[in-house]
Backbone as CSV, one residue per row, in Angstrom:
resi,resn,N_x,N_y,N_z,CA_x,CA_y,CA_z,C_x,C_y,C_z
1,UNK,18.928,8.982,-37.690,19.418,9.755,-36.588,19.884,8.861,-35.452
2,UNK,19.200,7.845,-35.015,19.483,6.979,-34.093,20.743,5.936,-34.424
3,UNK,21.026,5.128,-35.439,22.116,4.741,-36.214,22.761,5.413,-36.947
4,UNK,23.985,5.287,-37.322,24.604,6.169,-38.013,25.869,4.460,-38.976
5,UNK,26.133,4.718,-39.984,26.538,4.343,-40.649,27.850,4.962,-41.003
6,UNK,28.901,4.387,-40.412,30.454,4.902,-40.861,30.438,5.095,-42.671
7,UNK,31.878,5.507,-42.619,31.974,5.695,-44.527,32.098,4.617,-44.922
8,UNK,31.252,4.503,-45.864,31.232,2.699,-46.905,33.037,2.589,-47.448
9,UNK,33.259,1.412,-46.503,34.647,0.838,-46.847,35.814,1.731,-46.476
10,UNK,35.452,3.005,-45.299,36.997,3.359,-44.856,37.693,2.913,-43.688
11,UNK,36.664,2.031,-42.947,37.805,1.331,-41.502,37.877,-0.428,-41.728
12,UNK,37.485,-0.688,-43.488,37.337,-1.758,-43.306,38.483,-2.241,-43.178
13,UNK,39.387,-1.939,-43.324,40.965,-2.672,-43.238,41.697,-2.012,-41.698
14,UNK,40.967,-1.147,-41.245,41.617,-0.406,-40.179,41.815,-1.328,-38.430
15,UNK,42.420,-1.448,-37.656,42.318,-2.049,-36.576,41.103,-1.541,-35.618
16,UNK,40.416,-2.379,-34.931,39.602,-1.810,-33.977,40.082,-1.873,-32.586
17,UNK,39.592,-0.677,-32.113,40.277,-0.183,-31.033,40.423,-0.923,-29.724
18,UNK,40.625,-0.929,-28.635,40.361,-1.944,-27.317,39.958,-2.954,-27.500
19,UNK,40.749,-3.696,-28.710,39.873,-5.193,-29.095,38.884,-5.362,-28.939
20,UNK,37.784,-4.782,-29.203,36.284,-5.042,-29.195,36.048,-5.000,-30.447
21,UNK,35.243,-5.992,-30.809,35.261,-6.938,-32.332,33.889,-6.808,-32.258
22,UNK,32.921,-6.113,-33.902,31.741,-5.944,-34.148,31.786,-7.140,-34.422
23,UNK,30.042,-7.738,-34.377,29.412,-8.900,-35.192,29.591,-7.982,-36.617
24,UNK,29.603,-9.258,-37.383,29.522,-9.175,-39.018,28.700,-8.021,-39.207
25,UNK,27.222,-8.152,-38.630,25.982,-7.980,-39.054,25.498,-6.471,-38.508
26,UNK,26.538,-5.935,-37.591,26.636,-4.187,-36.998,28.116,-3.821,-37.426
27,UNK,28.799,-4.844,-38.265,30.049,-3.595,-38.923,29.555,-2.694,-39.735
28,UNK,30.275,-1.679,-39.222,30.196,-0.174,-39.278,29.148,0.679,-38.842
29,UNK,28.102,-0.497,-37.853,26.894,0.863,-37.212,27.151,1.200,-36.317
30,UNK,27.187,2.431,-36.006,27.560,3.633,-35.169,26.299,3.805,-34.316
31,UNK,25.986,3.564,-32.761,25.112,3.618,-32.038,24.812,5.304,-31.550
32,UNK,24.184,5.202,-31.021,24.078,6.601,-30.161,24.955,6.056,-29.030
33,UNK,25.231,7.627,-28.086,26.635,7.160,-27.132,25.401,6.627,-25.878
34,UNK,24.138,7.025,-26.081,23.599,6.057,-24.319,23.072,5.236,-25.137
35,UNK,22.990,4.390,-25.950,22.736,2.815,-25.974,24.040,2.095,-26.119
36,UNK,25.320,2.939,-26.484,26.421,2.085,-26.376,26.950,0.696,-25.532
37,UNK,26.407,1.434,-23.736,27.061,0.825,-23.081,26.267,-0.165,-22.516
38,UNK,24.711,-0.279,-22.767,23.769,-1.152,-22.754,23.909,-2.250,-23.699
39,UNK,24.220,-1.665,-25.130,24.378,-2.897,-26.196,25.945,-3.883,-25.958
40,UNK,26.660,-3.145,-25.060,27.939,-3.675,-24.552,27.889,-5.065,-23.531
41,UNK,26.558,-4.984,-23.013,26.346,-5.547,-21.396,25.334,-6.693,-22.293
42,UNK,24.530,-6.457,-23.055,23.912,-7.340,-23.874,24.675,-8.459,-24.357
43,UNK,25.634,-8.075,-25.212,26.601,-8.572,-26.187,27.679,-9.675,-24.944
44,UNK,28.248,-8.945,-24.067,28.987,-9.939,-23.357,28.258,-10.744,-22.589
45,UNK,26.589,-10.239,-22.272,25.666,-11.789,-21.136,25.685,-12.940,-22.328
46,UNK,24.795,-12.427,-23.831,24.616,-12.961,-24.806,25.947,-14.093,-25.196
47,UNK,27.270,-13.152,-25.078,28.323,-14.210,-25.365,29.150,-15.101,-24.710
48,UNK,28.468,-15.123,-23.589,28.596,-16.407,-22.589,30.126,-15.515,-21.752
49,UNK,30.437,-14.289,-22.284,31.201,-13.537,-21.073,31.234,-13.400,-19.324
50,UNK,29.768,-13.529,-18.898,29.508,-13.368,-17.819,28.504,-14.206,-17.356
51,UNK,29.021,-14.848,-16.590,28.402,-16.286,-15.243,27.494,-15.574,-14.516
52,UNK,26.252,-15.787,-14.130,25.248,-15.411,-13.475,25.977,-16.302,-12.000
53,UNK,24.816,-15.169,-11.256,25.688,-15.269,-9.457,24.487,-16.728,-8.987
54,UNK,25.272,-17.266,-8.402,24.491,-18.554,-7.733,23.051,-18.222,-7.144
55,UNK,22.284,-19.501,-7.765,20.426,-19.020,-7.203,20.413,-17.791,-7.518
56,UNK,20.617,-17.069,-9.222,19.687,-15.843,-9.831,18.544,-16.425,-9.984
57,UNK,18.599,-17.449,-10.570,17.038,-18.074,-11.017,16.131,-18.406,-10.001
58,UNK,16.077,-18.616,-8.731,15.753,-18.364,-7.767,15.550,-17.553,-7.018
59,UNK,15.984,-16.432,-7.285,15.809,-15.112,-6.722,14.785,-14.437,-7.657
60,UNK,15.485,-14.463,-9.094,14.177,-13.960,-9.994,13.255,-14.496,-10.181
61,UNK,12.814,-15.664,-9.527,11.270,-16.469,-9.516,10.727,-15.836,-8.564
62,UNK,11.388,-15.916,-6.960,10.626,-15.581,-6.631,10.307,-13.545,-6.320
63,UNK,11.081,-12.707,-6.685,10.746,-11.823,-7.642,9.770,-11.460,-7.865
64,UNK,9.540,-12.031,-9.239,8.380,-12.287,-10.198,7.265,-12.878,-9.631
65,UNK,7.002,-13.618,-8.539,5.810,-14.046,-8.019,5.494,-12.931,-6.931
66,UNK,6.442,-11.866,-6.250,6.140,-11.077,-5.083,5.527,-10.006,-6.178
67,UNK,6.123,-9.302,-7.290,5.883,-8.494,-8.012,4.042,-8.641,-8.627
68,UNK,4.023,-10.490,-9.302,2.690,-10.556,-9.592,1.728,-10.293,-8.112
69,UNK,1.885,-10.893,-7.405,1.041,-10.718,-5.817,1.083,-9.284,-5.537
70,UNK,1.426,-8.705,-5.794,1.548,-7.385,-4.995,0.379,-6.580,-6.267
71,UNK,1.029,-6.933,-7.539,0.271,-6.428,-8.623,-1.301,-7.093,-8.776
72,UNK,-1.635,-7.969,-8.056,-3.168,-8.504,-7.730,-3.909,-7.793,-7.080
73,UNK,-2.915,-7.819,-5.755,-3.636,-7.060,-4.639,-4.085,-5.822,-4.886
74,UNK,-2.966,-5.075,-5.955,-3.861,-3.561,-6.181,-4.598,-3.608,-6.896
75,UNK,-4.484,-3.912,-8.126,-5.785,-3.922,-9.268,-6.928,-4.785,-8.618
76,UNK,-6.569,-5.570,-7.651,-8.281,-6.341,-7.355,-8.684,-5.717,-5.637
77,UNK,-7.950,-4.154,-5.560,-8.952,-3.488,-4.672,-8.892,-4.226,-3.184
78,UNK,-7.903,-4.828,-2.946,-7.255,-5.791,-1.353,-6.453,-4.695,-0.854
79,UNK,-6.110,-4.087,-1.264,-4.690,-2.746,-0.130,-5.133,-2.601,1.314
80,UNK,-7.054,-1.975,0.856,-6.978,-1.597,2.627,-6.818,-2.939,3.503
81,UNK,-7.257,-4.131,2.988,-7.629,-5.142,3.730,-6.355,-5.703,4.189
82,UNK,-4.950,-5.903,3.294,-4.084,-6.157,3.565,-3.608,-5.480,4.508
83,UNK,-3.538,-3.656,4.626,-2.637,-2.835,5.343,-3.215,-2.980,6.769
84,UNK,-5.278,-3.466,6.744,-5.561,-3.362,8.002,-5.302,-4.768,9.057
85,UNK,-4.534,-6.076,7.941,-4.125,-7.129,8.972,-2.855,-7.289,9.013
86,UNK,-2.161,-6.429,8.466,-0.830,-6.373,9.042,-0.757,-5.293,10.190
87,UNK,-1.255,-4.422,9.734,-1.286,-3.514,11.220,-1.694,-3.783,12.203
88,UNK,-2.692,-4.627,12.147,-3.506,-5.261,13.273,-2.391,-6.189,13.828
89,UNK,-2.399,-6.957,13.343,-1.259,-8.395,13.788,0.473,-7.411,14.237
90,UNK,0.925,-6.184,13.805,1.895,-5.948,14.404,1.537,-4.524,15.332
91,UNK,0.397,-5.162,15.908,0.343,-4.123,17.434,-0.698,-2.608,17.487
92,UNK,-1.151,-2.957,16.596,-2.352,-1.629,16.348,-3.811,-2.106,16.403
93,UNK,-3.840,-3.107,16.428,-5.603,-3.341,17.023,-6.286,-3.168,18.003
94,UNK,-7.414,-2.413,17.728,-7.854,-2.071,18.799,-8.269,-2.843,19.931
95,UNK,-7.594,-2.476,21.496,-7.806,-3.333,22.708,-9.082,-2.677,23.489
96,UNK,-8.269,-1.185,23.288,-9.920,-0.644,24.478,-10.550,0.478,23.875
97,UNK,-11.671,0.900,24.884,-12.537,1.481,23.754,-12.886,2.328,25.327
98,UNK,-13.137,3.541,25.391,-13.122,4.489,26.617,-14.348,5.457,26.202
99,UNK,-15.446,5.377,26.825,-16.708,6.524,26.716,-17.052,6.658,27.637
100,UNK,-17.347,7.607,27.269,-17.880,9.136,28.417,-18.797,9.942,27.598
101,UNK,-19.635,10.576,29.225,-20.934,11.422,28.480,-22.495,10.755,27.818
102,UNK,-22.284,9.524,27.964,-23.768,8.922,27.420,-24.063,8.358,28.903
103,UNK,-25.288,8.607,28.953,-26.208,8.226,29.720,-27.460,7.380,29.397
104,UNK,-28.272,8.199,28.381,-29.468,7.641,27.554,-28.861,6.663,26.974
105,UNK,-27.934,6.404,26.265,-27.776,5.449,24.903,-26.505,4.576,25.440
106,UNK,-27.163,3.408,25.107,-26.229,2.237,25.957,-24.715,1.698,25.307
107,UNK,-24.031,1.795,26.031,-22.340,1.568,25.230,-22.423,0.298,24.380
108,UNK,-23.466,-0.478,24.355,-23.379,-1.612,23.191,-23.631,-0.561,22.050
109,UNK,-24.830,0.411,21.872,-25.249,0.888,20.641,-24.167,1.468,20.175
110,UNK,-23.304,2.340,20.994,-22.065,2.513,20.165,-20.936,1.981,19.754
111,UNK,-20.753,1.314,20.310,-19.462,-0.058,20.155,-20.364,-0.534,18.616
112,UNK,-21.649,-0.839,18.482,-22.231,-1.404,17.321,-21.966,-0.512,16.505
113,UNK,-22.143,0.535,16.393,-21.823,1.955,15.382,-20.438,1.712,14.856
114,UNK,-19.680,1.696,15.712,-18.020,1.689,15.456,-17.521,0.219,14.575
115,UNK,-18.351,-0.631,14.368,-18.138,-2.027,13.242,-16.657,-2.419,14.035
116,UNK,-16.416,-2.631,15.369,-15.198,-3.356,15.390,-15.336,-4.869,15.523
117,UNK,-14.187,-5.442,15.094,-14.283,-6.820,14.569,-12.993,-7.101,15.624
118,UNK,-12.892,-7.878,16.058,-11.906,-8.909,16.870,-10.128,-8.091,16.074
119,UNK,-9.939,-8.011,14.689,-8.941,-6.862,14.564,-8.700,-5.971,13.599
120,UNK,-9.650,-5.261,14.534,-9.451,-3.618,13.461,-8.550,-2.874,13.722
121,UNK,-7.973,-2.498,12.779,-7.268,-1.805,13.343,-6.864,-0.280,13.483
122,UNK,-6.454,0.562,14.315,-6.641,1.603,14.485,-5.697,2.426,13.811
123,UNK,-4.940,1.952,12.612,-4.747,3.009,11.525,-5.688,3.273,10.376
124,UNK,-5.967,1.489,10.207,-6.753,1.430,9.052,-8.904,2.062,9.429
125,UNK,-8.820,1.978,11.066,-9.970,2.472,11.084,-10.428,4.187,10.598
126,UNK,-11.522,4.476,10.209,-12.009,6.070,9.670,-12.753,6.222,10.992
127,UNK,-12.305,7.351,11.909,-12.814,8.036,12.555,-13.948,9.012,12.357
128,UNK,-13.785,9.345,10.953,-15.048,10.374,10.688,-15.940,9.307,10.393
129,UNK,-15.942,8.554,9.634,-16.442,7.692,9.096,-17.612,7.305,10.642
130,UNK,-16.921,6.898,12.001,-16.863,6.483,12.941,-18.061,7.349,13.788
131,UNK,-17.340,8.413,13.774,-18.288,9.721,14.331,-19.474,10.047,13.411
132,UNK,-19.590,10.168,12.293,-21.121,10.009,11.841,-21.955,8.558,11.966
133,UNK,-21.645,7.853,11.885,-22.498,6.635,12.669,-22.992,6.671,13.764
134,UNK,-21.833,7.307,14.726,-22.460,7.453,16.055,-23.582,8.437,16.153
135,UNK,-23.512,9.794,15.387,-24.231,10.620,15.759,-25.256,10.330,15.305
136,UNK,-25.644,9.448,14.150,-26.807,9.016,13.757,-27.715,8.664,14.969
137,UNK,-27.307,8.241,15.838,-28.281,7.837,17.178,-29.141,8.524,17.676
138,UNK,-30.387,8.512,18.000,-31.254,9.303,18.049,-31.044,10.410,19.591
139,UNK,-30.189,9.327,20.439,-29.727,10.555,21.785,-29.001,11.821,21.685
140,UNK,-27.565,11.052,20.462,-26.689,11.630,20.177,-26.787,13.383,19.410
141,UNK,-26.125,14.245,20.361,-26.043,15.800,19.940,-25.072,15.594,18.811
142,UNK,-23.772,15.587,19.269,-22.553,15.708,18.911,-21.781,14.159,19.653
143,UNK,-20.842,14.325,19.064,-19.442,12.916,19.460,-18.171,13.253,18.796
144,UNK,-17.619,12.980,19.512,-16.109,13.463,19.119,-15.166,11.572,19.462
145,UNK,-14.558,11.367,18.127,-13.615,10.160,18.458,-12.304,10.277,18.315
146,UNK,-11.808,10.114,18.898,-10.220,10.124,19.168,-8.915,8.361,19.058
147,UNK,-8.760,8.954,18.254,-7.391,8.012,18.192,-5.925,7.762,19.034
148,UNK,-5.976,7.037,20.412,-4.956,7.093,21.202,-3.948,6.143,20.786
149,UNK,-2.447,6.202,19.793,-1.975,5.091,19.570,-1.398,4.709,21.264
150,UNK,-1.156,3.220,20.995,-0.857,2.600,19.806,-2.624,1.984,19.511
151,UNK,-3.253,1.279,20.598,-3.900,0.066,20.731,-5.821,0.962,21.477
152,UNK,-5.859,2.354,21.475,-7.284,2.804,22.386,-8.295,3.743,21.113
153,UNK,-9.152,3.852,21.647,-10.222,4.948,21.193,-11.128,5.567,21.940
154,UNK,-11.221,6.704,22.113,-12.066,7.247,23.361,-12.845,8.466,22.639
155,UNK,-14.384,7.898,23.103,-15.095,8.463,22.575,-16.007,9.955,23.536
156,UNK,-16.457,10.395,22.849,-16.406,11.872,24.053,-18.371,12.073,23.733
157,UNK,-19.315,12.302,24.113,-20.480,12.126,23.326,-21.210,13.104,23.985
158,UNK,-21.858,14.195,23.748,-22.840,14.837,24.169,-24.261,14.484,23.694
159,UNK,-24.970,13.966,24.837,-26.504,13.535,24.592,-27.563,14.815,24.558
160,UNK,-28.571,14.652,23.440,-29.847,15.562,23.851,-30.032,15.691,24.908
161,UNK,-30.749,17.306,24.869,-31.853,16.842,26.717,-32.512,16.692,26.227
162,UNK,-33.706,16.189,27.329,-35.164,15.884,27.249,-36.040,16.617,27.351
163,UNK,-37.291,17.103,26.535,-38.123,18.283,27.014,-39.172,17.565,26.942
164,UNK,-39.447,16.665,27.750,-40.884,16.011,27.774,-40.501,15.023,29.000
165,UNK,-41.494,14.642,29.922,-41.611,13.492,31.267,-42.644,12.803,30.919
166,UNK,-42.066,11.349,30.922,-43.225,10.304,30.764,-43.372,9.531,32.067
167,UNK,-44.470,9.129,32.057,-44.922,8.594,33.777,-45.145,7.190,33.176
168,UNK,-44.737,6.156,33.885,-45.168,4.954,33.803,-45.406,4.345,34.396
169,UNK,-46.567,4.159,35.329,-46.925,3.782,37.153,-46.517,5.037,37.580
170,UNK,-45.593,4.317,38.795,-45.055,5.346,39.622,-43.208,6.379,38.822
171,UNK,-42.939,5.329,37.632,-41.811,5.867,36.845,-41.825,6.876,36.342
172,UNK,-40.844,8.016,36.672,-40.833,8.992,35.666,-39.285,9.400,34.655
173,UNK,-40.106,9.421,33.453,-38.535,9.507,32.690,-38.890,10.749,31.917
């Protein structure tokens, strides 16, 4: 079905058409019409018809090395890490950090909650992710985090009350 075989010995004497001359070794096989024009483009690179464009081989090296690198990075599980230092380095890392509403619980403990590193960055950071850490805190009611692009995060936090006074000397908390 895929080849087809002309009639044994009726174009063998016949002219071929647009001067295009079979090899010995495909006279008389009849292609399908969509591999025609592929086995056409084969046949003239193959027969020294067509000059490759200056530095192909250089272009397809390096190619083939962006293609393998790129194909590392996903199968060995690097994407987020890559997407979060390019984003970082072109203008999305986080600069400031804005809270409100804590009183009891000291803005280091939450800045510690939030894992920021010198450049995280604020696409690649998880806000939910973000907001259950925080609320883990033993002050913490509720917290709400917000994403201000390009470069902020502002955190919103409602603390427990207190239903108990402790005296310490003259201190009361």
């Amino acid at each position: 079905m895929f080849a087809l075989r002309s009639g044994k010995g009726s174009r063998k004497g016949a002219d071929r058409s647009a001067g295009v001359r079979a090899t010995p070794a495909l006279d008389g096989l009849v292609l399908p019409r969509s591999l025609r024009k592929p086995a056409r483009i084969i046949g003239r690179l193959l027969g020294g018809h067509v000059t490759p464009p200056r530095y192909a081989a250089t272009m397809a090296t390096a190619a083939f090395l962006s293609i393998t690198g790129l194909y590392g990075t996903v199968v060995g599980g690097h994407v987020p890490t890559l997407v979060q230092a390019v984003t970082a380095r072109s203008g999305f890392a986080i600069d400031d950090v804005r809270m409100s509403g804590n009183k009891e619980t000291s803005d280091i403990d939450i800045l510690e909650r939030l894992g920021l590193d010198g450049w995280t960055s604020l696409i690649g950071m998880d806000a939910d992710a973000a907001r259950k850490r925080i609320s883990d805190l033993p002050w913490i009611e509720s917290v709400s985090v917000r994403k201000i692009y390009p470069n902020t995060i502002e955190i919103s936090v409602v603390e427990r009350k207190p239903f108990a006074i402790w005296q310490h000397g003259r201190t009361l908390s």
